[in-house]
C-alpha positions in Angstrom: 11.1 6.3 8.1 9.2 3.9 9.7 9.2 -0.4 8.8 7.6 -1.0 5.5 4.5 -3.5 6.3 4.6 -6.8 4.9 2.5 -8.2 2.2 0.5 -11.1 2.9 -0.2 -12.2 -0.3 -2.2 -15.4 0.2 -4.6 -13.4 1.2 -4.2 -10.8 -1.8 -4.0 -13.8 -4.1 -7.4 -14.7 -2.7 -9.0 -11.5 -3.5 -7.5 -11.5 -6.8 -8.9 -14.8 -7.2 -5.7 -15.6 -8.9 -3.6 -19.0 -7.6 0.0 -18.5 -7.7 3.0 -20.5 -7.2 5.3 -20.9 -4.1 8.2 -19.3 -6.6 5.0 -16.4 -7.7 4.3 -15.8 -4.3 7.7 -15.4 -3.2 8.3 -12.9 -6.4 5.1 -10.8 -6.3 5.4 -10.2 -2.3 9.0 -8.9 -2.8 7.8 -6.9 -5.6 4.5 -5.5 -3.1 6.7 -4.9 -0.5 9.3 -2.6 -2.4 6.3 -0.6 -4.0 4.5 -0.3 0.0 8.4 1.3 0.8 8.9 3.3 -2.4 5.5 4.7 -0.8 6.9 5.1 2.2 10.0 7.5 1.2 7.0 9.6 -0.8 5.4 9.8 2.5 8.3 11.4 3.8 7.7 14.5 1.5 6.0 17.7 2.9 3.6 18.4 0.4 1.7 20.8 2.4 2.3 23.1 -0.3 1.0 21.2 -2.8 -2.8 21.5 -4.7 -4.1 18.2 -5.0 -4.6 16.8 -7.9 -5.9 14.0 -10.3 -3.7 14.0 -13.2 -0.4 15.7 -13.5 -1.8 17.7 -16.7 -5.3 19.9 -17.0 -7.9 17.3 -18.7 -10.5 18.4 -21.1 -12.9 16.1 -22.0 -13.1 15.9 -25.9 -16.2 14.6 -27.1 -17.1 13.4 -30.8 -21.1 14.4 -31.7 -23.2 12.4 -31.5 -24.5 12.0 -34.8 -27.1 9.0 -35.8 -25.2 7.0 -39.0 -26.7 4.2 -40.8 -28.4 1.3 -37.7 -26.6 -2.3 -38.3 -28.6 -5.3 -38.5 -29.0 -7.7 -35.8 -27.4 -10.4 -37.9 -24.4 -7.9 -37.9 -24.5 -7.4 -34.6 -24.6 -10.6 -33.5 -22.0 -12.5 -36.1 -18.9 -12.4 -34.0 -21.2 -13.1 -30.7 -19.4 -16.5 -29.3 -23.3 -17.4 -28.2 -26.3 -16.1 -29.1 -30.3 -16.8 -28.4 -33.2 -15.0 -29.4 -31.6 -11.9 -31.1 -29.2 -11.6 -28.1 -25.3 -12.6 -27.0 -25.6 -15.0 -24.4 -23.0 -14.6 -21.9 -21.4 -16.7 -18.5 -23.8 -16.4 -15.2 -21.5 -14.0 -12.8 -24.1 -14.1 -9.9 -24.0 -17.0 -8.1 
């Protein structure tokens, strides 16, 4: 098996946009780094055998119709809206 790689996790922290503590950083990289070598020892199995797949069970897709009901009002729409302006929810700028 070879050495499990080390988590830097300052630098996952910063892509996470997530600040952590010295005593979080110091839990969450021992916790990466056991998942990265749990990985490791399922790397070690020969799957060459094996069909990939996505899920461990066959999926179906189970769709409802799609049947028009009654329309709600704006008013309705909008009444648990934290913010709202000219019949719409107003919500935080997340392009800066």
């Amino acid at each position: 098996m070879s050495e499990t790689p080390h988590i830097d996790i300052d630098y996952v922290a910063k892509l996470a946009r997530i600040n952590l503590t010295n005593d979080e950083k110091a839990k969450f990289s021992n916790q990466l780094d056991s998942i990265l070598g749990y990985i490791e020892k399922l790397n070690e199995l020969n799957t060459d055998e094996v069909e990939p797949t996505a899920h461990p069970h066959e999926v179906f897709n189970v769709w409802q119709e799609d049947v028009v009901k009654s329309e709600m009002s704006v008013e309705k729409a909008l009444s648990n809206a934290p913010k709202q302006r000219q019949n719409m929810v107003v919500v935080p700028k997340v392009v800066e």
